[in-house]
N, C-alpha and C positions, 0 to 999 in steps of 0.2 A: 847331424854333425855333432860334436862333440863340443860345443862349447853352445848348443842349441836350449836355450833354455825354454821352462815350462809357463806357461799362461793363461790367461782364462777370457775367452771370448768374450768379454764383455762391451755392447755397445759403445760406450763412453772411450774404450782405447783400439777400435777399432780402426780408424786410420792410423795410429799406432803399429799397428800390427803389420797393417801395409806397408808403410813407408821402413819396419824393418826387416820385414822379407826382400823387400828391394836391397836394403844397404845391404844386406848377408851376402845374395846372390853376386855384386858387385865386389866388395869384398875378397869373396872365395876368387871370384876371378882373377883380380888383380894379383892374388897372392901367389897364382899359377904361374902368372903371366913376368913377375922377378924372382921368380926361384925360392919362394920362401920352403925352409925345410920343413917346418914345422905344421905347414896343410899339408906336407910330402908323407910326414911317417903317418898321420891320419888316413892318407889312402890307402887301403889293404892290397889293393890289386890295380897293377898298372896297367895303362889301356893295350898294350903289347899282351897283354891276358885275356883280354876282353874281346871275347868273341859274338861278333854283330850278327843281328839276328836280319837280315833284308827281308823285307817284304814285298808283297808282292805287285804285279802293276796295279792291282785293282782300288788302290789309294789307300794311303798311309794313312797314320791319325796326325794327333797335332802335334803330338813329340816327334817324329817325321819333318813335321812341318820346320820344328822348332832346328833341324839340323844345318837351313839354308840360311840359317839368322845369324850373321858375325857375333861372336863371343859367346852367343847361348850356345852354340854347339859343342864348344868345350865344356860347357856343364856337364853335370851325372846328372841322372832319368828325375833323382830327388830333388836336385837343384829345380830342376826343369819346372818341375811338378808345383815348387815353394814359388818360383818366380809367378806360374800362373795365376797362382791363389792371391799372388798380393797385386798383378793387375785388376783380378778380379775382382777384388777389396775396391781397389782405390777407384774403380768405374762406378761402383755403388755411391759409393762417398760422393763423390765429384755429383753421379745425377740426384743424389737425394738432397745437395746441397743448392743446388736449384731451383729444384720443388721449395726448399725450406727459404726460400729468397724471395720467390713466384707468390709464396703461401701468406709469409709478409706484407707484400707488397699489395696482394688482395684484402687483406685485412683492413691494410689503411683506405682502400676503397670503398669497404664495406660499410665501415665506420664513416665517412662520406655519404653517403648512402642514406644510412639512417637517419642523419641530421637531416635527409630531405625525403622522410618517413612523414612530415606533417605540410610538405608543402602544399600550401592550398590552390598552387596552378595545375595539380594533379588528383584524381579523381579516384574514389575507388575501380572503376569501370577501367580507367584504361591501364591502371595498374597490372589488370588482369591480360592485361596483352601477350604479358611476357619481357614484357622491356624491361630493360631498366628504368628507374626516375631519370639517368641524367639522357639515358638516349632518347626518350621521352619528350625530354623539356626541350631537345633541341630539335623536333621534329615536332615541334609544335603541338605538344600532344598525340601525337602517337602516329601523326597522318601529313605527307606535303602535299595537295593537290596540285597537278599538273594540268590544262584543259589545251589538248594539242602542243604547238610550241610555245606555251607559255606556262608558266609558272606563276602559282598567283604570290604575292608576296605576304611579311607575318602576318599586316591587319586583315588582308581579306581570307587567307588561310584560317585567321584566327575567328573571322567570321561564319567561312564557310562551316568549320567545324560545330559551332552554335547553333548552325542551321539544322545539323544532321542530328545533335544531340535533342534541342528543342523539338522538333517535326518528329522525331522518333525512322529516321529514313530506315533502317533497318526493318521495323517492322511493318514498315507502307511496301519496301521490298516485296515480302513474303506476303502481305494481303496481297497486292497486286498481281505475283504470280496465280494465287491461289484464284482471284477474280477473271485473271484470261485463260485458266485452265478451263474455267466453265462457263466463258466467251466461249472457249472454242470449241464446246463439246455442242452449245448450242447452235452457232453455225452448222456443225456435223449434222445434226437434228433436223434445222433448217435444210439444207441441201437433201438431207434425206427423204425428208416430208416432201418437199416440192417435185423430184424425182417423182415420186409415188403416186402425189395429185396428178402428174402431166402424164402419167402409164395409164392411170385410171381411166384419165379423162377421155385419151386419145382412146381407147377401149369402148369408152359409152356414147362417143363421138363416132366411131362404125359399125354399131349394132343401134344409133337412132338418128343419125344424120350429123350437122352440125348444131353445136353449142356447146352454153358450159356449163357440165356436171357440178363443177365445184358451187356456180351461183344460183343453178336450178335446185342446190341440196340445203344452201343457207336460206333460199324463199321457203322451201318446205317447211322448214323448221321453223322460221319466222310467223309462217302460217298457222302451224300446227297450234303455236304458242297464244297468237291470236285468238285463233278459235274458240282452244281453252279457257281462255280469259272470260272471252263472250258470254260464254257458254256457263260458267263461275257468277258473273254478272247476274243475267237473268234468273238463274236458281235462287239467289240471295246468297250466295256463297262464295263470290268475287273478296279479295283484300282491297278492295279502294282503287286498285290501278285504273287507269282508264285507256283509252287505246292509245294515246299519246305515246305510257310507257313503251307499247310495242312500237310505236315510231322512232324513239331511242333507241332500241334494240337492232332496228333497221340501218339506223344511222351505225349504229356500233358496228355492225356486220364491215360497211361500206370503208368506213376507217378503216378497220383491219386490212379490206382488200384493197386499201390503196385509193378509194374514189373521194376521200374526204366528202364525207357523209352522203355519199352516190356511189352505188356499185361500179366498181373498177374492175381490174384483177392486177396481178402480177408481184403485187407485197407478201413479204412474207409475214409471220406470225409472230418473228421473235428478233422487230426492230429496235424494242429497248432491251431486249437481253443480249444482242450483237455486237454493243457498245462497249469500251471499258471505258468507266469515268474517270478520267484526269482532274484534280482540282488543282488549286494555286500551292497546294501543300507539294503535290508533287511537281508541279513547275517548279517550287525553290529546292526542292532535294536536288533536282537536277542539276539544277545550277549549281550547286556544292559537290557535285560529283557522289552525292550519298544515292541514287539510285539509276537501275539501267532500265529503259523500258524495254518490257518482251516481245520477241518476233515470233512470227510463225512460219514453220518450214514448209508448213503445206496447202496455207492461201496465198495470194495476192499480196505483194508487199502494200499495196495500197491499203487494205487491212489493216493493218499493223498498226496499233495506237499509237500516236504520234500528239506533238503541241505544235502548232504553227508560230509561236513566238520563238525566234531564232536563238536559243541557249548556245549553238553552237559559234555563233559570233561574241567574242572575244570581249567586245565593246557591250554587246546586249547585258551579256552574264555577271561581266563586272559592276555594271548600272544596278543591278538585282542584288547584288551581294551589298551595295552602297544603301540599298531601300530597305533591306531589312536590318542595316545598324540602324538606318534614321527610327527605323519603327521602331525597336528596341527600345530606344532610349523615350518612344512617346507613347508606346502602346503598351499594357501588360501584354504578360504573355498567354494569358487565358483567353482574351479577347485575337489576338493574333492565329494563334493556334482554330478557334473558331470559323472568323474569316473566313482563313486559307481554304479551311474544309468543306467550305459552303458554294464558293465559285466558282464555276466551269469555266472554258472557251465557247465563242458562241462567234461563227461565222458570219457579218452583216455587212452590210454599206452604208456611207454615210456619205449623202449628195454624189455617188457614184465611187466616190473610195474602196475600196476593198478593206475592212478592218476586221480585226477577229480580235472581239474585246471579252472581257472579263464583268461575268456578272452572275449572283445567285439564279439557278433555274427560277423559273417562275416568278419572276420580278416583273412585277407588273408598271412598276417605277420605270425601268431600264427601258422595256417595248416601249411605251407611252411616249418617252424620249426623244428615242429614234425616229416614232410618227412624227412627233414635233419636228425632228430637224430636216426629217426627209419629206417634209410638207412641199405640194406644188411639185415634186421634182417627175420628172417624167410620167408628169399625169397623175399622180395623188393625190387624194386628199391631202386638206391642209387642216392642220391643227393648231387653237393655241399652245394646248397645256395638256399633258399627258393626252388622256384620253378624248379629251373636250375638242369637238368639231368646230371650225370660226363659221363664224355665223354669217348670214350674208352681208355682204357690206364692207367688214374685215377684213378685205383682200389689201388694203393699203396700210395696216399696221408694218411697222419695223420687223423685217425679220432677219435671225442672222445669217443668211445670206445674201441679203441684199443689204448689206451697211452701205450708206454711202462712201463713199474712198475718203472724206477728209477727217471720216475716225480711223481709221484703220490704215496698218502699215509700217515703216518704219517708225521710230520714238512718236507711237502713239503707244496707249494704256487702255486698256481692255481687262475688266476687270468682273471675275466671276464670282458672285456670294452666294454661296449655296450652291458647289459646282458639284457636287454628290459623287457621280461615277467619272466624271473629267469628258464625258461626250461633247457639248458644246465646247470645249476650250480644244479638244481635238478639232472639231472642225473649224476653226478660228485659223489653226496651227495651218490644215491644208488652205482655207479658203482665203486669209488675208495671209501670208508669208513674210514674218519679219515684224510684226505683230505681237509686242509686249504682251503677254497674259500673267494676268493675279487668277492663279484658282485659287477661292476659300473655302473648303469643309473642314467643319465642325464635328464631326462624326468620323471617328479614327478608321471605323471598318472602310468607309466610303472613301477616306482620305488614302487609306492602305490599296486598294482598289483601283482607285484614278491613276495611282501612279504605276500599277503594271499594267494597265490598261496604256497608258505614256510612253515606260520603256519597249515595250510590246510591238507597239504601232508607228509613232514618230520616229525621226531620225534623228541622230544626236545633233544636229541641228535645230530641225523645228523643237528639239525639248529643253535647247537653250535658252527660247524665246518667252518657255510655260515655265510655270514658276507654283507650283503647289503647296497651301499652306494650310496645317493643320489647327485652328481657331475657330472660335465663333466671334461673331462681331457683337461686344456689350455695349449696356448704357451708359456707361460712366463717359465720363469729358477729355481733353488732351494729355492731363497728370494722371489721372487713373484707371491703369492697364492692366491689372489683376482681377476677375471676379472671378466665378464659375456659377455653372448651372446642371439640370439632368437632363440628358436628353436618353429619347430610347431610336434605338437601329434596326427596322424593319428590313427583313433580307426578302420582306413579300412586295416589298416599296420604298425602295433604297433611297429616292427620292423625296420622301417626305421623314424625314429624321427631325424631330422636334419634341418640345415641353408640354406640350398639351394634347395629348396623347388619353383616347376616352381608357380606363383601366380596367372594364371589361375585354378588351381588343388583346390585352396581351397578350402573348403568346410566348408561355415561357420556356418551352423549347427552341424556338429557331430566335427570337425577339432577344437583344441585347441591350441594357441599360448604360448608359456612358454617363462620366462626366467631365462636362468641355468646359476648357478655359476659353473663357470669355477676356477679348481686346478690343483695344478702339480701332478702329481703320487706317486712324492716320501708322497707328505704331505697325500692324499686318505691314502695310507700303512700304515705310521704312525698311523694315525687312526682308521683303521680297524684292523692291525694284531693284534691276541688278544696276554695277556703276556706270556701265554703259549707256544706260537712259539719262537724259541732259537730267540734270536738278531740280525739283520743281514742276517733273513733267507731266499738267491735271489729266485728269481721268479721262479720255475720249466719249469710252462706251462702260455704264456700269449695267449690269445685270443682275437685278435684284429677283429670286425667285427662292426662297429662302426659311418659308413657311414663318413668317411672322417675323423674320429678324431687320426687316426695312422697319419697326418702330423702335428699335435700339438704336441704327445707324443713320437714319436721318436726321434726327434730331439732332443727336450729339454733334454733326458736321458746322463747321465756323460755314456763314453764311457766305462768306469770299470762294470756299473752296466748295461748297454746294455748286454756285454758279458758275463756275469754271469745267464743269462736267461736260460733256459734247452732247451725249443722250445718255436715256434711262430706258430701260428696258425690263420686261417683268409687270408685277401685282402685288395687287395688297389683298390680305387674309383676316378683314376685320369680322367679314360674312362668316368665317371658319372655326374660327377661334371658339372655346367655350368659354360663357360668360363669369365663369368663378375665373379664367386664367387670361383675362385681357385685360392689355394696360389699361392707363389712365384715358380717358377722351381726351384728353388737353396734349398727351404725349399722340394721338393718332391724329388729332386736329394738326399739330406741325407737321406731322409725315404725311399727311395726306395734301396738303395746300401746298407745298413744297415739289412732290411729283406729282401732281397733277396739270402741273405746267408743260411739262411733258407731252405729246402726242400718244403714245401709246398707253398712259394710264388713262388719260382723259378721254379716249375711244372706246374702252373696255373694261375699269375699273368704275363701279357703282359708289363706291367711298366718296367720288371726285364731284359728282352730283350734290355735295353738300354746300359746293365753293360754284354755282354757273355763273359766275360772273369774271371769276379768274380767267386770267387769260393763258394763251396755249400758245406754246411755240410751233409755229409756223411749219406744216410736214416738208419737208427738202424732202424731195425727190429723189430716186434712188440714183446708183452709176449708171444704170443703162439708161437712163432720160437724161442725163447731163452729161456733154462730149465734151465742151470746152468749158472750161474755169473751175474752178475749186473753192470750197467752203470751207470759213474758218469754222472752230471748234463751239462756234454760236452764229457767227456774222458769215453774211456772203459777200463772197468775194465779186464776182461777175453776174447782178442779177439777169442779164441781159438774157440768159439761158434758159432761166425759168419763169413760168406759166406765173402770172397774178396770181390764180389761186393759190396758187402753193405758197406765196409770200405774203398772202393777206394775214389781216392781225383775227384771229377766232376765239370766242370764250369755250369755257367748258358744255356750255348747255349747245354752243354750235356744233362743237366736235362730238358730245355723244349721244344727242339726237334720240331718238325714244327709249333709249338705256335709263334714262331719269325718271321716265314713269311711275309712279310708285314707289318712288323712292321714302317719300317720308316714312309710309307702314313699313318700310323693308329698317329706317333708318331706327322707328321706336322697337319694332321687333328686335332688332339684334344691339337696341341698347349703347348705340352711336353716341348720344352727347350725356350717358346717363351713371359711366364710369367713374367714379371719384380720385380716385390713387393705383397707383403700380404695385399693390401688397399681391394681389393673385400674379400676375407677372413676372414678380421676381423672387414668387415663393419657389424655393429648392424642392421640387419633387419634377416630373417627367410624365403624373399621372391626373388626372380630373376624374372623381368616383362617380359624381354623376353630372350625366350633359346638358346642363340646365339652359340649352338656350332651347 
């Protein structure tokens, strides 16, 4: 056009440009549209000249298009062409100024952002997720756990996630995988091997009659081995073995095949490579949802590693996630981490119970235990103390299943010092129901222990009634609640956790050194009784077994609240102790004249043989000898029930009877009255260099 002037693309006036190629086109039109002459003598050729070019059906372009359009059709081709240029302008414009709005608007995000570049509830680790920090923070760090239909909420999320990053569940994952891949190559082996013995056998079982090749080929060999030996022997050329060795050998065979150390058959060869080991490490990933255990497509789902502690109940998992903040805040995490990785499941009964508790292999603490508890029970032996057989006569000591009923029960107090792995306050829980229990360990790994052994087993019920507490019981008196000591944690003898520990015995691989805060008893109580127990409500049944820590807690007890006890149960470790690391005589002379009034020290504790003049409290008879009347927590109620004997007044030397024998030589030997002060007792170490008794 002629009044079309010239310009220069330049970004800055490009909506410019636009919006006047639009006015132009408008413009031109309107001028057509009142007759203006002066766009008139501008047109050289009028449309009565203009011969139209039609096209054809096969579709027009977009000036075609542009002819169905009210007013552009009156345009010229140039018009046309100007109009499009400047829609097409101003589409750019409009979307770039979007982006330029979007691009802002992220900036100030960004800038957001960065100021939570140092927040410290965020991690290098999970930054790498890919999130963002703010979707991050609100996802709890990177992750919501869901377990079925529930939703765990911030703190146990907040927990869960702790669990996975402390345990490392990720790469217990991928060992795990790695560990059932060759579970299952060894099953394959297994089954293959066994096939092959039973083709063999059935083979040399019809070319010599019946038997079994597999046990006719381990004699040979046993024999062969024998021979050798003999034969080594007599020349002077034997190593020392004697034929014993090949009777181990024999025994070995008979293991393998199943006879426990007598020929069997039907075992296979590779029953601890068949296994995958679960430990507590992986019970809590699970529980956090940090790991999945593997199945197998091509055994038995019975196979298939599994835990029998119910993760999948809602109530289990959540109790789990509540015991590792308690541990948190009372355990390092070195000593945690340790633990977890040390204890199996182990399938047992206890007085007929089915329980699947938690304990280091080869604890010899933990077995001992369960003889103890499962003493008498359908025909077993009975045992005091771990391993220790009672002796004859002993069949009428207290045992804890046969408490009399006027300790046990409702708001009574049952109280464990030195409850180690929580076995006996478990069976408390099933055999007396409703049954207050104080568990006390001293020992964090044990105290860590007991209580998944608790959630595991009990029901939220009976673990309303158990009450576990992480302390030792110290010397000091009613105002002073604070000391500490060392103790060291055998995971060979869970059960004997204590200060005087010979320091040859360590074992600084699997053996952990702790140090426990030491409390008074009265303040533990305080503590643990829950409000539901009346005020004031004394101790029914105490259970002292504690390796030494009954000459802390006797003493220091006000002499009111001593006698207010219903019984006492347990020993005393003066015979045990080394003589650089025992108290005072004067501090073992109160704890020992104090329970020895008692029944069951005064039948079995040698200490008590210092005092045969003291008197003993009268043995009551257990529930099943007494049908009518009830016994207060000292006094009987209806003697009428029981037998003179059982009520008569006995000293000590009546009650333990040829246990006194000897006593004096036992009493100078182990240095009974010849202690001066408590300096080795309450010296800070956990170790005695050498065992000078």
């Amino acid at each position: 056009p002629p009044h079309a002037r010239r310009f220069d693309l330049d970004s800055t006036i490009l909506y410019h440009t636009a919006l006047y190629l639009l006015c132009y086109c408008v413009q031109n039109k309107h001028d057509n549209h009142n007759g203006i002459s002066r766009l008139r003598t501008m047109v050289a050729i009028s449309r009565s000249n203009v011969r139209r070019v039609r096209r054809g059906n096969g579709g027009g372009g977009v000036l075609d298009m542009l002819d169905n359009i009210p007013y552009v059709s009156q345009l010229s081709s140039a018009d046309r062409l100007l109009l499009l240029c400047g829609v097409a302008l101003l589409g750019t414009v409009t979307f770039a100024s979007v982006f330029l709005v979007s691009g802002i608007m992220t900036g100030s995000s960004s800038s957001t952002e960065n100021n939570l570049a140092n927040d410290p509830r965020l991690s290098p680790e999970l930054r790498k997720m890919g999130l963002s920090d703010q979707a991050l923070l609100r996802r709890g760090g990177g992750k919501r756990i869901v377990v079925g239909p529930h939703k765990l909420d911030s703190e146990e999320n907040a927990v869960a996630l702790d669990i996975i990053k402390i345990l490392d569940c990720d790469a217990l994952q991928d060992e795990m995988e790695r560990e059932w891949n060759a579970v299952l190559d060894a099953k394959k082996l297994a089954k293959e091997d066994s096939e092959r013995w039973q083709k063999e056998e059935e083979q040399w079982n019809n070319n010599n009659g019946n038997g079994n090749r597999r046990l006719q080929m381990e004699l040979d060999s046993v024999q062969d081995a024998v021979e050798f030996d003999m034969g080594q022997q007599e020349n002077g050329n034997g190593d020392g073995r004697d034929f014993m060795m090949d009777e181990m050998m024999v025994d070995d065979f008979g293991d393998m095949m199943g006879g426990g150390g007598e020929f069997g058959g039907g075992s296979d060869y590779f029953d601890n490579e068949t296994q995958l080991k679960l430990t507590a490490r992986h019970l809590f990933c699970l529980a956090a949802e940090g790991i999945t255990l593997p199945k197998s497509t091509t055994l038995d789902e019975s196979d298939d590693p599994s835990i029998h502690c119910d993760i999948d109940d809602f109530e289990t998992r959540e109790s789990l996630l509540n015991l590792w903040s308690s541990a948190r805040a009372q355990i390092s995490e070195d000593i945690i981490k340790k633990t977890l990785g040390l204890v199996t499941e182990h399938k047992e009964t206890l007085r007929g119970h089915d329980v699947h508790v938690w304990y280091p292999n080869k604890d010899q603490g933990s077995e001992g235990m369960l003889r103890v508890l499962n003493s008498a029970f359908e025909g077993s032996l009975t045992y005091n103390f771990d391993s220790e057989p009672a002796e004859d006569g002993q069949d009428d000591l207290y045992r804890f299943w046969d408490i009399p009923s006027q300790f046990v029960g409702e708001n009574k107090l049952f109280v464990d010092v030195g409850s180690a792995l929580g076995f006996t306050s478990m069976l408390m829980a099933y055999e007396y129901p409703r049954t207050t229990v104080v568990s006390i360990e001293p020992a964090s790994p044990s105290w860590l222990i007991q209580n998944i052994n608790f959630r595991c087993n009990l029901s939220e019920e009976q673990r309303s009634y158990v009450h576990p507490i992480l302390a030792g019981v110290g010397t000091k008196h009613h105002d002073d609640n604070d000391s500490f000591t060392k103790f060291v944690w055998k995971p060979s003898m869970t059960t004997a956790s204590r200060n005087w520990n010979i320091e040859r015995d360590f074992d600084f691989g699997q053996d952990i050194e702790l140090t426990v805060h030491l409390r008074t008893l009265r303040a533990i109580l305080a503590e643990a009784t829950p409000e539901d127990l009346p005020l004031g409500t004394p101790i029914s049944v105490l259970n002292l077994d504690c390796e030494g820590c009954e000459y802390n807690l006797i003493p220091s007890m006000h002499e009111t609240s001593f006698k207010s006890i219903g019984l006492i149960l347990g020993r005393t470790n003066w015979g045990f102790i080394p003589t650089s690391k025992k108290p005072s005589s004067e501090r073992a002379e109160d704890t020992h004249k104090r329970v020895c009034k008692h029944y069951n020290f005064a039948r079995r504790c040698k200490e008590c043989c210092d005092f045969p003049t003291l008197p003993v409290r009268p043995r009551l008879p257990s529930t099943t000898v007494v049908e009518n009347g009830e016994f207060g927590d000292a006094d009987v109620e209806d003697e009428a029930n029981i037998s003179s004997s059982a009520l008569e007044s006995k000293t000590v030397a009546d009650v333990a009877g040829s246990m006194c024998d000897g006593f004096d030589a036992w009493a100078e030997e182990n240095q009974l009255h010849d202690v001066p002060d408590d300096y080795g007792w309450n010296e800070m170490s956990a170790y005695v260099k050498m065992d000078s008794r």
